[in-house]
MARSELO-99109 format. One record per residue (C-alpha): residue in one letter; x, y, z. Coordinates in pm, whole numbers, plus 50000, padded with zeros to 5 digits. Layout:
MARSELO-99109
AXYZ;...
END
This chain:
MARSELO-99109
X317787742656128;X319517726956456;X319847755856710;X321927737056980;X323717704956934;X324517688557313;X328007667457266;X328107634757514;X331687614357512;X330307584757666;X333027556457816;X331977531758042;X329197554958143;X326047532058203;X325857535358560;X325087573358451;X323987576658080;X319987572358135;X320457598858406;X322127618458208;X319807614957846;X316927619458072;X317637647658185;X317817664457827;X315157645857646;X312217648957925;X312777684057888;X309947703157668;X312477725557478;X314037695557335;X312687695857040;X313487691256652;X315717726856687;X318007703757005;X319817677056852;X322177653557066;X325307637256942;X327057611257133;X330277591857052;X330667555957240;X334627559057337;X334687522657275;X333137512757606;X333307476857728;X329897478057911;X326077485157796;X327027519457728;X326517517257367;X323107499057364;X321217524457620;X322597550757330;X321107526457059;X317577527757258;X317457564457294;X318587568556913;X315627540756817;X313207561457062;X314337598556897;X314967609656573;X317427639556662;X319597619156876;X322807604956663;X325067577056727;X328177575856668;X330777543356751;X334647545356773;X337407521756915;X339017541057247;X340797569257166;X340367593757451;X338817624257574;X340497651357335;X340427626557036;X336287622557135;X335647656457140;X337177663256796;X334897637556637;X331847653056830;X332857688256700;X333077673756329;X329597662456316;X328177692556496;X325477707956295;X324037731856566;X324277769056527;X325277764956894;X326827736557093;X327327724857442;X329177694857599;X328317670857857;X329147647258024;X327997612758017;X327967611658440;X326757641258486;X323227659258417;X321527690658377;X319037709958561;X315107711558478;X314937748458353;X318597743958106;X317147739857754;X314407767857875;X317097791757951;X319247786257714;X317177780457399;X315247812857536;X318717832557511;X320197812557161;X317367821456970;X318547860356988;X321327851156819;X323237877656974;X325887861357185;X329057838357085;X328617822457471;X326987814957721;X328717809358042;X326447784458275;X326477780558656;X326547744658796;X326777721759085;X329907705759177;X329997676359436;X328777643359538;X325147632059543;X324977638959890;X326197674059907;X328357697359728;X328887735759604;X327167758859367;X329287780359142;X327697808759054;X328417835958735;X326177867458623;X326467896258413;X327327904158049;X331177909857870;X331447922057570;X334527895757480;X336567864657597;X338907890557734;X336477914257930;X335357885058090;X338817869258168;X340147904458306;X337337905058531;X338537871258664;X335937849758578;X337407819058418;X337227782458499;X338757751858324;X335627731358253;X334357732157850;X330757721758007;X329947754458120;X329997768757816;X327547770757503;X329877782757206;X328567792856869;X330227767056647;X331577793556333;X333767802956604;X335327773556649;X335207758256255;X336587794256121;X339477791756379;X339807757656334;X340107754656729;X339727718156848;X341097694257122;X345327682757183;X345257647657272;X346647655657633;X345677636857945;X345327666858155;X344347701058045;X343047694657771;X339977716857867;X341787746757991;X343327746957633;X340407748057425;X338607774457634;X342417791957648;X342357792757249;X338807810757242;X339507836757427;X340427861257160;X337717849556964;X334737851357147;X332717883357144;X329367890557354;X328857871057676;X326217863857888;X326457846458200;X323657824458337;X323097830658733;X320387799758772;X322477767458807;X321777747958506;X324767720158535;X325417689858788;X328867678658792;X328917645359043;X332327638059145;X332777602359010;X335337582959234;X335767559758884;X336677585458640;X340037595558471;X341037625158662;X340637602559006;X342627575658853;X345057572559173;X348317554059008;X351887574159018;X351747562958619;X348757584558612;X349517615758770;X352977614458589;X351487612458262;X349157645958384;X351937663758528;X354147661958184;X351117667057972;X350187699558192;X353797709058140;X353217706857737;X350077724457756;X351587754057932;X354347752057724;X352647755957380;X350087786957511;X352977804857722;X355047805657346;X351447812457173;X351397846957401;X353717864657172;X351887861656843;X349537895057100;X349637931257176;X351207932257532;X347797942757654;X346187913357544;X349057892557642;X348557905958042;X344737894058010;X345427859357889;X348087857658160;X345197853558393;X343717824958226;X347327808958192;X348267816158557;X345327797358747;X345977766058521;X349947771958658;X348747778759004;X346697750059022;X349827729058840;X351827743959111;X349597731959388;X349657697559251;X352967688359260;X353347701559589;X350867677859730;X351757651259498;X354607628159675;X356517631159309;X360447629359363;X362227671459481;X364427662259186;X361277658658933;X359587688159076;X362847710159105;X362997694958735;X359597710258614;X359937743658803;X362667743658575;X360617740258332;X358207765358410;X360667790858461;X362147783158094;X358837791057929;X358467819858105;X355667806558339;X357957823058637;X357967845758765;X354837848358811;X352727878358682;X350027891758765;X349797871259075;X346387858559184;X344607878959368;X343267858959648;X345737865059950;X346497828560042;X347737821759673;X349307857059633;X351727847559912;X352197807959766;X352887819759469;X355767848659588;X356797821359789;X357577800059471;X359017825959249;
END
């Protein structure tokens, strides 16, 4: 039986992908209970033979080959052919830390949690951040109502009936597409434990997606963060009012952090006059509850 599954979207990723499959397979808990799936997004470099290698060299690492379709689209796939009672993705520029499969085969094995929420590094090779979580929640809301939330699906190990029995799975959006799936969990994930020891290296790649500097670009994420909002704002009433306050919090640092962006984005007044609009048409604004930190508090009053 596969215990963990480990779910790699790899595009254009060779600079990275032996770092990255390294990191996993030189570990001694990956064993025949680890499996790793990876989908080549269609990549134009050697992406998809370094995979080929790995899969020739072990038995529990799969293959799969796709013309480009996106992240979201990627994902889905990965999801489908997820056998694990557990999964985790990562990304293909990115690695993980010595003691990950240790401490988190060590915890999956109970069987007693629907997540596992990991700590990472964020930054450059050179120097960065750690973000740090600990503690246990008894549910996707305790731990949302006591603010702990981020919009990254790699710091997260889910169990995978979770996501089949709700059929939960990726939109196709450009930006956000994270923040929803994690969103749509919420009310379905029940024991928590949070991982203090950083066991996740995010490197800031100047080359990927999200630093993609065109207008076109950040256009295409502003209108697609705009449609995510808009579908999980209107999703809020299907809950008790109590439950709809707690997934407020989730909703409101994705719209804060929207907010921020087209602020410091040179996008036209009349386009973001236009999507404040928007926002206060789905009932994104006013805003409530605010955040809590002080300097947002007052940005966000400001705003509303």
């Amino acid at each position: 039986m596969i215990l963990l599954s480990i779910l790699i979207p790899v595009y254009n990723a060779e600079r990275y992908l032996v770092r990255c499959l390294d990191s996993i397979v030189k570990q001694h808990f990956f064993s025949d209970s680890v499996e790793i799936i990876t989908v080549n997004d269609g990549s134009t470099d050697s992406s998809l033979s370094i995979l080929n290698k790995y899969a020739e060299e072990y038995h529990n690492i799969q293959v799969i080959s796709q013309e480009n379709k996106g992240i979201g689209f990627t994902r889905n796939v990965l999801l489908r052919h997820t056998s694990g009672k557990y999964f985790w993705f990562i990304d293909a520029d990115d690695y993980i830390s010595k003691e990950s499969l240790e401490q988190i085969v060590n915890l999956l094995v109970r069987g007693k949690y629907d997540m596992l929420l990991l700590s990472y590094y964020w930054g450059t090779e050179k120097e960065g951040q750690y973000i740090t979580y600990s503690g246990e929640y008894s549910s996707g809301y305790d731990i949302t109502k006591n603010g702990i939330y981020n919009n990254s699906v790699w710091t997260r190990v889910y169990k995978t009936d979770i996501i089949k029995q709700n059929n939960l799975y990726f939109e196709l959006f450009q930006m956000g597409e994270d923040f929803d799936f994690i969103f749509k969990t919420i009310p379905h994930v029940g024991l928590i434990k949070c991982i203090e020891l950083p066991l996740y290296n995010y490197i800031v790649n100047p080359n990927s997606a999200i630093t993609e500097p065109s207008m076109n670009h950040k256009e295409r994420s502003s209108e697609h963060s705009l449609l995510c909002m808009q579908q999980n704002y209107m999703s809020l009433t299907k809950y008790s009012s109590k439950e709809q306050t707690v997934l407020r919090i989730a909703l409101n640092g994705f719209l804060f952090g929207y907010l921020y962006s087209i602020y410091v984005v040179p996008f036209s007044l009349r386009y973001k006059m236009k999507s404040l609009k928007r926002l206060k048409e789905m009932g994104a604004i006013p805003i409530s509850p605010l955040p809590m930190m002080k300097k947002r508090r007052w940005f966000c009053v400001f705003l509303t």
